[in-house]
C-alpha positions as CSV (number, residue, x, y, z in Angstrom):
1,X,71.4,61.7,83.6
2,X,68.8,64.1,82.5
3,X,68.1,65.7,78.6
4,X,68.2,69.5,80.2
5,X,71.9,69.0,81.5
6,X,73.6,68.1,78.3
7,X,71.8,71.1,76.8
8,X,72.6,73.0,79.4
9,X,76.6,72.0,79.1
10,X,75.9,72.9,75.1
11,X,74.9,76.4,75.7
12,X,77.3,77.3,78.0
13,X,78.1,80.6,76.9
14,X,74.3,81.6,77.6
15,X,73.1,79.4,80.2
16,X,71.3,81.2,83.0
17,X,69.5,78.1,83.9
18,X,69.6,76.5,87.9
19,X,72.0,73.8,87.9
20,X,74.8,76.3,87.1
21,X,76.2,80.0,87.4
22,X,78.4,82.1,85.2
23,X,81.7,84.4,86.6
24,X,84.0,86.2,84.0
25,X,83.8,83.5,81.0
26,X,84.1,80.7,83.5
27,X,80.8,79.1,83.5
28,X,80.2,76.7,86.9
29,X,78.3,73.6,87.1
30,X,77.7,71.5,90.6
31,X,76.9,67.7,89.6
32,X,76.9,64.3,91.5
33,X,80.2,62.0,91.1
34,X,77.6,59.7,89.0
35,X,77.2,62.7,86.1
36,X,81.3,63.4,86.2
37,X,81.8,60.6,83.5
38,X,78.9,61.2,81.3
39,X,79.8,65.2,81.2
40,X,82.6,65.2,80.7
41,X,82.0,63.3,77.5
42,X,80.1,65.6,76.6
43,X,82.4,68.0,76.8
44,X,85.1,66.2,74.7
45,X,82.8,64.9,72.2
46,X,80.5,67.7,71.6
47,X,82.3,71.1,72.7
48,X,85.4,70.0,71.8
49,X,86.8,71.2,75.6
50,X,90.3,70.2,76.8
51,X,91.0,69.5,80.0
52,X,92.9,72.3,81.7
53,X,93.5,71.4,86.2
54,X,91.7,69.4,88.3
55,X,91.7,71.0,91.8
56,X,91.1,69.0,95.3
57,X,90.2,70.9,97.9
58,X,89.8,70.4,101.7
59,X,86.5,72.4,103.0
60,X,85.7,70.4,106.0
61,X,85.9,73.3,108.2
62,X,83.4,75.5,105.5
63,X,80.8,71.7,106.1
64,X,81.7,71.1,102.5
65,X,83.8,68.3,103.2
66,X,85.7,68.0,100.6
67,X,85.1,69.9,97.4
68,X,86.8,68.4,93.4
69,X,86.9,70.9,90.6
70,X,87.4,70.1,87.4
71,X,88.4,73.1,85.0
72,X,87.8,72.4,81.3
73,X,88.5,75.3,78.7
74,X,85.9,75.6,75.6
75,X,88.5,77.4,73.5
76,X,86.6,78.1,70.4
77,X,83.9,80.3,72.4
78,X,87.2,81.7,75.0
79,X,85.3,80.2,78.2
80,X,86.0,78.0,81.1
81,X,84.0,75.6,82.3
82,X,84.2,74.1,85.6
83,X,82.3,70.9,87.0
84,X,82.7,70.6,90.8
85,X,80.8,67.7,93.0
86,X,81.1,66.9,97.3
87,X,83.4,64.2,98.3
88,X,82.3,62.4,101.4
89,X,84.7,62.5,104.1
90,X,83.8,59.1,105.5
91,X,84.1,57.7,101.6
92,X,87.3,59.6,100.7
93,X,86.7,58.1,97.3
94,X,86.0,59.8,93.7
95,X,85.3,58.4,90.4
96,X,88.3,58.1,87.9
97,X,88.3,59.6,84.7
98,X,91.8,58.7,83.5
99,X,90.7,55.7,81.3
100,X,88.6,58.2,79.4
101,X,90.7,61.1,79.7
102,X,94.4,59.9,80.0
103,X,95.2,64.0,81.1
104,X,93.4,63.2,84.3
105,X,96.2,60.4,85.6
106,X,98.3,62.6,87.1
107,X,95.9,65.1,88.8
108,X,94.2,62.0,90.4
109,X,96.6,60.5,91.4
110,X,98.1,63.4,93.1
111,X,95.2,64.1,94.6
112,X,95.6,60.5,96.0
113,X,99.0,61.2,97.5
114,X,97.8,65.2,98.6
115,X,94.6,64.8,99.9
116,X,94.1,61.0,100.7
117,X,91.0,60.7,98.7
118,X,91.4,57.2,96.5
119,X,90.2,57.2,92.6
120,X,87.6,54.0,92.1
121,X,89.3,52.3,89.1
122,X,91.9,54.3,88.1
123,X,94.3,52.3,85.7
124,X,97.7,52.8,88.0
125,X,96.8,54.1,90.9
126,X,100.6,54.4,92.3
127,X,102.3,57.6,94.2
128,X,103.1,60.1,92.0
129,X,104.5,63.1,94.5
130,X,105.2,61.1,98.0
131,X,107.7,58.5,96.8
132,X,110.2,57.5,99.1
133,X,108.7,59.7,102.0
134,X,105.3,60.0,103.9
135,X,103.9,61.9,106.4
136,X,103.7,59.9,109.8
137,X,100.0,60.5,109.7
138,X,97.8,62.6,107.2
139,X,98.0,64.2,104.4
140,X,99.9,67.0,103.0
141,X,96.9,69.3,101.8
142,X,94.7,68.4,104.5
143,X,93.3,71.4,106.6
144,X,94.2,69.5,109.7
145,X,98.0,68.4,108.9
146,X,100.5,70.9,110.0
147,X,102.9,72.4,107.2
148,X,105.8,70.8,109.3
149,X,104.2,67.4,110.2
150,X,107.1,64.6,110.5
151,X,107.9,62.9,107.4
152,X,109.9,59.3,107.7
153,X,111.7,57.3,104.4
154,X,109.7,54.3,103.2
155,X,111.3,51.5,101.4
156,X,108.7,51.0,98.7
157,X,110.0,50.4,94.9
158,X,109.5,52.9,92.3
159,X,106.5,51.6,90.5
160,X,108.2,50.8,87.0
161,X,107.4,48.6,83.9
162,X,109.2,44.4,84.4
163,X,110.3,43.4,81.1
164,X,110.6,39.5,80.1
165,X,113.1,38.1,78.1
166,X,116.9,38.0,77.9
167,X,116.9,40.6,75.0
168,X,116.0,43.5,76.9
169,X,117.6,45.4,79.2
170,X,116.5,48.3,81.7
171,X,118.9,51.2,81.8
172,X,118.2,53.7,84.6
173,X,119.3,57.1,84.2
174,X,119.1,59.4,87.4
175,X,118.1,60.9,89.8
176,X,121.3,62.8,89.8
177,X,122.8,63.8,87.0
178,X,125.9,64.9,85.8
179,X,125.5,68.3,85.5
180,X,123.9,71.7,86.7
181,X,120.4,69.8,86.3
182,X,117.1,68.9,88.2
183,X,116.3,65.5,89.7
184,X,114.3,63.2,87.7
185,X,114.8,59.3,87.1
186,X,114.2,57.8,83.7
187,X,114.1,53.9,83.0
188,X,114.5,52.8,79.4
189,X,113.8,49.7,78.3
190,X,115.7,48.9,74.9
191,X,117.6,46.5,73.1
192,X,120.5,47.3,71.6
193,X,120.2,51.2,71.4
194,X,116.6,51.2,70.6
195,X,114.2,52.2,73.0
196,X,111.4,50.2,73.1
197,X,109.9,51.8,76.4
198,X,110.5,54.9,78.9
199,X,109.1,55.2,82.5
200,X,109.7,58.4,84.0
201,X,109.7,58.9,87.7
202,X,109.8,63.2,88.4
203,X,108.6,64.7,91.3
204,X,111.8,65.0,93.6
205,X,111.9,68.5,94.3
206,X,108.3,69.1,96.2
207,X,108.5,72.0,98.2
208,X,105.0,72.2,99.3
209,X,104.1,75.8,98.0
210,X,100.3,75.5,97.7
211,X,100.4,74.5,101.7
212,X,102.8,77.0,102.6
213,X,100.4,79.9,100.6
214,X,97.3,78.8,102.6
215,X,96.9,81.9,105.3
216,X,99.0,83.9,104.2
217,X,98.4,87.6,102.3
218,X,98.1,87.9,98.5
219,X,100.8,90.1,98.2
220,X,103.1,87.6,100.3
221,X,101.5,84.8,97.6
222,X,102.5,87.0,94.9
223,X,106.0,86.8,95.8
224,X,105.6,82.8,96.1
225,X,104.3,82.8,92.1
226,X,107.6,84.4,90.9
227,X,109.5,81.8,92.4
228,X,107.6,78.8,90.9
229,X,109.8,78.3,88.5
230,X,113.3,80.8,87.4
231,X,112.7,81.3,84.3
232,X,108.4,81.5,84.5
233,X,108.4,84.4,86.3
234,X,106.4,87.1,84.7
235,X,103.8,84.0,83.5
236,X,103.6,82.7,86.8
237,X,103.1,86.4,88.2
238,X,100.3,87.6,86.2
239,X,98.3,83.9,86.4
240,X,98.1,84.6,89.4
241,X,97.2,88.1,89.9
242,X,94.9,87.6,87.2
243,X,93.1,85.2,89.0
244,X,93.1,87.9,92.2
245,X,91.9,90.2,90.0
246,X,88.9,88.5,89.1
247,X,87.7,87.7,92.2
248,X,88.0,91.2,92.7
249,X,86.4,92.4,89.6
250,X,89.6,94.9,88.9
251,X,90.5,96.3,86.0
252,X,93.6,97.2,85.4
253,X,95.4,100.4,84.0
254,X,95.7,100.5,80.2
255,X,99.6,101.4,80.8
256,X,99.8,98.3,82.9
257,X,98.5,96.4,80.5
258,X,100.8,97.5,77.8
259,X,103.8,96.9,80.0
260,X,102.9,93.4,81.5
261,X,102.5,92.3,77.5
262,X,105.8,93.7,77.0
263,X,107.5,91.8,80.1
264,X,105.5,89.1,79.1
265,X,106.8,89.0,75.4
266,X,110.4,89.3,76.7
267,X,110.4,86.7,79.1
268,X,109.6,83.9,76.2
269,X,112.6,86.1,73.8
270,X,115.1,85.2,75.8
271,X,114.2,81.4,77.0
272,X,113.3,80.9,73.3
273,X,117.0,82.4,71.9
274,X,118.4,79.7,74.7
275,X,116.1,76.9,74.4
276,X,117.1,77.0,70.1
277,X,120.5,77.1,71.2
278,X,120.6,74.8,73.7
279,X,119.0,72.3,71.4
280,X,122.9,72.1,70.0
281,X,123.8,70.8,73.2
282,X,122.2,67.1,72.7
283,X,123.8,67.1,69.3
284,X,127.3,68.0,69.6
285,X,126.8,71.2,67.6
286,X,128.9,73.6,69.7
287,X,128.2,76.5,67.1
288,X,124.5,77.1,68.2
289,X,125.5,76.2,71.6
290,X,128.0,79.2,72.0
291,X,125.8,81.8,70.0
292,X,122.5,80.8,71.7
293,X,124.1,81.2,74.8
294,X,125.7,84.2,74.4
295,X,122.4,86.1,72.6
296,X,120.5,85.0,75.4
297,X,122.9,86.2,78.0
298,X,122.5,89.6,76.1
299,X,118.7,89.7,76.4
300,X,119.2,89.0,80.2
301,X,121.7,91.8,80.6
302,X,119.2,94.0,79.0
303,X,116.4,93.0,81.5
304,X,118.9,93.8,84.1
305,X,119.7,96.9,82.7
306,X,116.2,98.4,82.1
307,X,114.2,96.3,84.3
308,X,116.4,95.8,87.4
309,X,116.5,91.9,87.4
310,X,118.2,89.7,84.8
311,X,115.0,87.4,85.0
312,X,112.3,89.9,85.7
313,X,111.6,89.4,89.0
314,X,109.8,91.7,91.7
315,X,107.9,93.6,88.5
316,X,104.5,92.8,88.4
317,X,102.1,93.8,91.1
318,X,98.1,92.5,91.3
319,X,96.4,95.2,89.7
320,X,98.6,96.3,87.6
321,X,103.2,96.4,87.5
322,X,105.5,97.5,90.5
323,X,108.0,98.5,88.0
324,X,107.5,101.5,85.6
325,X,109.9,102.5,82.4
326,X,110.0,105.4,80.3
327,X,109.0,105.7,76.8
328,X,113.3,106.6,76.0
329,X,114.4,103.9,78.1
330,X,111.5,101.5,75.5
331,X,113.0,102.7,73.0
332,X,116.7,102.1,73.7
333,X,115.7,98.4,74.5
334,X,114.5,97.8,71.7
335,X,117.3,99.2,69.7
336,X,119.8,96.7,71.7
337,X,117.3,93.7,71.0
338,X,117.3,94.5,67.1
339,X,120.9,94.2,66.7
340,X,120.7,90.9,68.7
341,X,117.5,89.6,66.7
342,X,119.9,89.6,63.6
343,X,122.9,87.5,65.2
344,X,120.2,85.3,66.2
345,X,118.9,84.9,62.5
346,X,122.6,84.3,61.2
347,X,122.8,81.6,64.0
348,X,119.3,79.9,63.1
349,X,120.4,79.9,59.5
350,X,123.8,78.0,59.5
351,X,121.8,75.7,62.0
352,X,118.8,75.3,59.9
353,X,120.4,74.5,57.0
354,X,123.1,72.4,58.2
355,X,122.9,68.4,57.2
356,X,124.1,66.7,60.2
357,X,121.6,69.0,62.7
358,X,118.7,68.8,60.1
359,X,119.1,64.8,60.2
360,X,119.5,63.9,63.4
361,X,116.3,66.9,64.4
362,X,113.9,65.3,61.6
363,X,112.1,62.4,62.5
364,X,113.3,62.3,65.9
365,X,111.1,61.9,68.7
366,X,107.5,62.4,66.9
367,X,104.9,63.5,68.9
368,X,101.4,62.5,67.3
369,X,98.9,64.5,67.3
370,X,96.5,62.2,68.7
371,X,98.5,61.8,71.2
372,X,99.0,65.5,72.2
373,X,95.6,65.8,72.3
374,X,94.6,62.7,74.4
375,X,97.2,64.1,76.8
376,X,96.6,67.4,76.9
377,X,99.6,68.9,75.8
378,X,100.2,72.7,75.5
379,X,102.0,75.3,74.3
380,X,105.4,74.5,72.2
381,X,104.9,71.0,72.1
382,X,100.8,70.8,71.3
383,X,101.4,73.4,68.3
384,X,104.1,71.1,67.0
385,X,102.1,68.6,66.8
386,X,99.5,70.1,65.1
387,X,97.4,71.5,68.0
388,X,96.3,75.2,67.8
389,X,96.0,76.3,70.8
390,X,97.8,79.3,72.3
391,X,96.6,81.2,75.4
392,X,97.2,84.5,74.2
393,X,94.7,84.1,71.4
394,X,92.3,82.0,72.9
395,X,92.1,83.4,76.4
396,X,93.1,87.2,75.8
397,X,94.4,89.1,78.5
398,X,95.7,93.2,78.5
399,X,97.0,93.6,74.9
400,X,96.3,90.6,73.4
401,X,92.4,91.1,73.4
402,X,92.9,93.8,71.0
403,X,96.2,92.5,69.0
404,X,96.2,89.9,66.3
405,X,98.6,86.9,67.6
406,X,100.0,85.2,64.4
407,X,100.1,81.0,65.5
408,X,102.9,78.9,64.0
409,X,101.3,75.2,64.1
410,X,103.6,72.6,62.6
411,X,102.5,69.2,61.9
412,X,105.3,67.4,62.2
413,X,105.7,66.7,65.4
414,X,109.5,65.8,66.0
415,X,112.5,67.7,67.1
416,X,113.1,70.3,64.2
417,X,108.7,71.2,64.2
418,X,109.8,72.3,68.3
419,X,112.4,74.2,67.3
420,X,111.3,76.3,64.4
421,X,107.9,76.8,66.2
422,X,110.3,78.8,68.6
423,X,112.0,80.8,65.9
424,X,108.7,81.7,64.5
425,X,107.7,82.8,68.0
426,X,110.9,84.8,68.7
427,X,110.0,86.5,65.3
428,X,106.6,87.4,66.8
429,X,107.5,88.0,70.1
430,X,110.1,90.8,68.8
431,X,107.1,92.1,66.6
432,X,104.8,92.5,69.0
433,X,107.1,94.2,71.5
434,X,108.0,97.0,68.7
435,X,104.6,97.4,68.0
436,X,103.4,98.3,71.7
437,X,106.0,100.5,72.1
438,X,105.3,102.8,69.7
439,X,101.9,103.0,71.0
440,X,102.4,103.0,75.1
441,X,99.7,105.6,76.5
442,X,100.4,107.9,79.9
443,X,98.6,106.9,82.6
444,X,99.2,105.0,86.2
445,X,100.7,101.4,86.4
446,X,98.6,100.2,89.6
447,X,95.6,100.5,91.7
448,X,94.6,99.4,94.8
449,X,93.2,96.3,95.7
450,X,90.1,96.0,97.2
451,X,88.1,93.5,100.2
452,X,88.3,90.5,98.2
453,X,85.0,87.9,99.1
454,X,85.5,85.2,101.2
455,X,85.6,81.6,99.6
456,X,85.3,82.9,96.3
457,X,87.6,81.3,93.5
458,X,88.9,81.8,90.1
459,X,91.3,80.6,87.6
460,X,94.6,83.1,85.8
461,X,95.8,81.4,82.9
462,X,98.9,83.1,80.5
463,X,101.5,82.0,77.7
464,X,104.7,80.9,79.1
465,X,107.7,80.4,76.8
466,X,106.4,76.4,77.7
467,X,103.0,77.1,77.5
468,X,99.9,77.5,79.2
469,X,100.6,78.2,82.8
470,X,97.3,78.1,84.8
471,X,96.4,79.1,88.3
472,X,93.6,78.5,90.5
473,X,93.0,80.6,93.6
474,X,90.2,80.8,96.3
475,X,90.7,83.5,99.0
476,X,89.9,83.5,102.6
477,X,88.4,86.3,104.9
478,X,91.3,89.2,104.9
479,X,92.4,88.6,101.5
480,X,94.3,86.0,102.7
481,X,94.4,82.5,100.7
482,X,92.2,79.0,101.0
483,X,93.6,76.9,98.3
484,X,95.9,77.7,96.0
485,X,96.5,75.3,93.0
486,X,99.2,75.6,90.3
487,X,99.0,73.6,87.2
488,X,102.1,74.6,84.6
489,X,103.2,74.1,81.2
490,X,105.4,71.1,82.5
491,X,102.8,69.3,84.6
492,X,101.0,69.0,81.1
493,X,104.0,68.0,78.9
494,X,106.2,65.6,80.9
495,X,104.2,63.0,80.1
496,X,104.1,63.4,76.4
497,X,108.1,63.5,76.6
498,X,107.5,59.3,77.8
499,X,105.6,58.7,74.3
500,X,107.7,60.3,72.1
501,X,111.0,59.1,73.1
502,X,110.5,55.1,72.1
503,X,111.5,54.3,69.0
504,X,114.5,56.1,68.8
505,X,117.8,55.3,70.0
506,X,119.0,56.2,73.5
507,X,121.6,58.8,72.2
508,X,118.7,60.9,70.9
509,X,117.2,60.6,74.4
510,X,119.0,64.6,75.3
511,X,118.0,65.8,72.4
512,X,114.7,65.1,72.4
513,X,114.0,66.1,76.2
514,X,115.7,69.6,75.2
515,X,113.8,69.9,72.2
516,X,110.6,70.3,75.3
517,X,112.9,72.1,77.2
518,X,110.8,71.3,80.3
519,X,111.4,72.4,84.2
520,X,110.8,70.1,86.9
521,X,110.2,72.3,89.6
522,X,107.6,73.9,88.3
523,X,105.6,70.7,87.3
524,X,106.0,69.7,90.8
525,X,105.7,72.7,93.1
């Protein structure tokens, strides 16, 4: 490893060196496997960068064999930075970084299961995504593996922690469970009631988006993006348009822009006014339950009502909104949300200051900060944990790179830090939206998109109500797509719910997953 390299990596913003290129504040470096370890040190250590998707891709057909990105975002100067190196195909082997950088376990591994390229020393190299099934030859992600290739059961054991000793007991909970509720399968370890351990095994509902988006059109992916996730939708949308759009250099509308922060901004009112609500759910407190619920239902009707879809679906369109709305009909929604923003504040306040929900919220399931950092984590459950990082401010997009983004950061990390982060978000959330409307110009919501470059690639990241949703395109001749690689909130925070659930007791086990409020579909795509 050579002197000008670290420099280089230290002077990203300006570095017009060889070695490297810059697009829209995402600066790209090509290295060897034998510089990954050493640079991305560097990175860490020195430019304070966190660690943001790693991407595998197959390029076989492009004599690129395979092709590893590795997308790190320099927050402090609002840039990405991506390392990418050649895997051979005859080695189908890459250097792990997981031991280093616990954030990279799951993205190697997955690239394991995906792409059948195995990561040299990796601490637990197990399945991640194909347990229980495999392909009968290949793999998923694979150029040369058909989207319906046969798939057969397999009989190997979940890989799970063996505990010694008569004292402790395992207590599986899931895949199924008793309610309206995605699959996932937790296995405590505890004795008594105290947990002394959690393994969590997700990943049961692959659908296999990112192979089913290769080929087609970037409208038809468009479409794909809503459905990621329900309740994700306009997040989902716009990382991925703007990831379309700068590959081809478009610049929105100014209306657009105003609108898509307004949809944006609405989508995390609503999931926030449930998620605070629901939180009542894993402690018996059928008060915030009922009113969370039924404010929330409220905010949906009024999406409906304005916006055509309860969930704000089918409203965003690459290069600007498919869905347009009148400076009256603003102005009437807003009205409606005000009166619902104060039965909201009644509810927090009976909650907030009630004895039994402070007490079992406080000091339940902590999150340390060293630990949100070593993993990663994002949005609602980093800036409880004392993390200050927040997309919109960091990576501004439309009207957030000319609006000031107030960011609640808590420190202490446990159940009640999650949940008044979200009150003080609903606060600014509601602000923001009143402020924009006022101020929404006359203009036109969409333009045309143009000849996108083959093989060219960028990354979309937004706020979701979860976090930082990021998406990573390259496009194809016909503006059709390559690879498409989706990296959510979720896929960054599920494994920070396994740290901070030992040491309580199992009945706090509901409370504390709500309290991250995380989807399992969209972690797993």
């Amino acid at each position: 490893m050579t002197d000008w390299l670290a420099e280089l990596i230290l002077q990203v913003p300006k570095a017009a060196q060889s070695g490297g290129y810059i697009r829209e504040k995402c600066y790209h470096l090509e290295i060897t496997p034998q510089e990954l370890l050493y640079i991305v040190a560097v990175i860490k250590e020195r430019l304070a960068g966190r660690l943001i998707t790693i991407v595998g891709t197959d390029q076989r057909t492009l004599g690129k064999d395979f092709v590893l990105y590795y997308v790190f975002g320099l927050d402090q100067e609002q840039v990405h930075l991506t390392l990418s190196y050649r895997v051979n195909e005859k080695e189908s082997s890459f250097p792990s970084i997981t031991t280093y950088l616990p954030a990279a376990n799951w993205f190697e591994r997955e690239i394991q299961d995906l792409l059948g390229l195995r990561p040299i020393h990796h601490p637990n190299p197990s399945r991640l995504i194909l347990h229980g099934y495999e392909l009968q030859s290949g793999y998923p992600l694979r150029k040369d593996t058909s989207i319906d290739a046969s798939i057969h059961q397999t009989t190997q054991p979940l890989a799970m922690t063996q505990y010694e000793g008569d004292e402790i007991f395992q207590i599986p909970v899931g895949p199924i469970h008793a309610g309206i509720i995605e699959p996932g399968h937790f296995r405590f370890g505890v004795i008594g009631d105290d947990v002394l351990h959690l393994d969590a095994q997700l990943f049961y509902t692959h659908r296999g988006i990112e192979k089913a988006s290769e080929g087609r059109t970037i409208e038809e992916t468009l479409q794909i993006a809503e459905r990621i996730c329900g309740v994700d939708v306009i997040s989902h949308a716009i990382s991925f348009s703007q990831a379309i759009e700068k590959i081809g250099k478009m610049s929105i509308p100014i209306r657009a822009q105003y609108l898509r922060s307004i949809y944006l901004e609405l989508e995390r009112l609503y999931n926030h006014v449930g998620d605070v609500g629901n939180l009542g759910a894993g402690m018996g407190f059928a008060f915030a339950v009922s009113h969370g619920s039924r404010v929330k239902e409220q905010l949906l009707r009024i999406n409906q009502k304005y916006l055509g879809h309860r969930y704000l679906r089918d409203i965003i369109a690459i290069g600007g909104v498919k869905r347009d709305i009148s400076t009256l009909q603003l102005q009437e929604m807003v009205q409606e949300i005000t009166q619902l923003m104060a039965d909201f504040d009644e509810m927090v306040q009976v909650m907030m200051q009630h004895d039994i929900a402070l007490n079992r919220m406080k000091k339940t399931g902590v999150l340390r900060r060293k630990d949100a950092e070593a993993l990663e984590t994002v949005g609602i459950a980093a800036r409880a944990s004392g993390r200050d990082i927040d997309t919109r401010r960091d990576y501004p997009h439309d009207l957030y790179t000319r609006s000031q983004i107030k960011v609640p950061v808590y420190q202490e990390g446990d159940v009640w830090a999650r949940a008044m982060i979200r009150v003080d978000e609903i606060k600014e959330s509601f602000s923001l939206i009143q402020q924009w409307v006022k101020e929404v110009p006359e203009g036109k919501v969409h333009i045309e998109i143009p000849s996108l470059p083959p093989y060219e690639w960028a990354i979309g990241v937004s706020e979701s109500p979860r976090g930082e949703n990021a998406h990573w395109v390259m496009v194809g001749p016909n503006n059709r797509i390559e690879r498409y690689r989706i990296r959510s909130a979720p896929y960054m925070n599920w494994p920070a719910v396994v740290v901070a659930v030992p040491g309580n007791i199992i009945p706090d086990f509901p409370l504390i997953n709500k309290s991250f409020e995380l989807c399992y579909a969209c972690c797993d795509r």
